[in-house]
C-alpha positions, 0 to 999 in steps of 0.5 A: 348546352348540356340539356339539348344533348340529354333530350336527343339522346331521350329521343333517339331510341324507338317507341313501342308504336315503331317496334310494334309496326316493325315487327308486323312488317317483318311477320307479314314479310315472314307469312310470304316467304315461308309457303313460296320457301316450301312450294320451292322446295316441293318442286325441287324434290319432285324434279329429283324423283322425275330424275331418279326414275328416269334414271332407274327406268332407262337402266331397266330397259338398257338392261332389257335391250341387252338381256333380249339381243344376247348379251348376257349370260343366261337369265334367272327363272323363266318367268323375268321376260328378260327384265332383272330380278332385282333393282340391286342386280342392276347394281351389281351388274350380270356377266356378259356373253361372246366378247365381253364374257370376261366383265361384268355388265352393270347398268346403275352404280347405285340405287338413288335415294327417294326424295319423297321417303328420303330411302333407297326403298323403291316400289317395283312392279313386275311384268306379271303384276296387275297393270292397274296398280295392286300395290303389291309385287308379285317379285317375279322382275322389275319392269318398272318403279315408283316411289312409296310416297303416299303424298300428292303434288299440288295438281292431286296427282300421288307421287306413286303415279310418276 
């Protein structure tokens, strides 16, 4: 009785066949997943730098809409059209007129991170700055933002043109 036993324990292990086969399976399942894990994660950041734009840009524009119906205090410089200075004066918020002369009127409470260069370093475009895209801000106002990405998305469109 003892024999039949040994000889199933002998047999119960794997071959190297099976071990071979197992592991090509689990390499072909492997090869499948990693490229749909990274197009997820692609389309996850674009949907945040979609967001962190449109974020930025509204704040800009609420801060265009105030500065225009005289809300705030006077602007600085001539040549900011009423945009702010800066991103961080967006932050920092700029004091207000009439009524609301006592408190300080802020339109984001952060700069959002870029999730394309994982920094809150943003590049801006002022109202005087060539239309086209110079790459270069002429630092007047920030009429608008884009990422310093020089990436593209999976339709060939950079990042920076967002």
């Amino acid at each position: 009785m003892a024999l039949p036993s040994a000889q199933h324990n002998l047999r119960s292990g794997m071959t190297l066949v099976e071990l071979i086969v197992a592991f090509t399976i689990l390499m072909t399942l492997t090869s499948m997943a990693v490229p749909l894990a990274r197009s997820n994660v692609r389309r996850m950041k674009e949907r945040q730098l979609r967001e962190a734009l449109k974020e930025m840009r509204v704040a800009i524009d609420k801060y265009k809409d105030y500065a225009d119906a005289g809300k705030m205090g006077p602007q600085e410089g001539v040549d900011t059209f009423n945009y702010p200075k800066t991103l961080q004066s967006l932050v920092d918020g700029v004091k207000g007129t009439g009524a609301a002369a006592d408190t300080k009127l802020k339109f984001l409470r952060r700069i959002p991170l870029d999730p394309m260069t994982n920094t809150r370093e943003w590049g801006m475009r002022s109202m005087q700055d060539d239309p086209k895209g110079g790459g270069s801000w002429g630092g007047q106002n920030v009429f608008d933002v884009y990422t310093k990405s020089t990436e593209k998305d999976a339709g060939g469109m950079p990042y920076a043109e967002y």
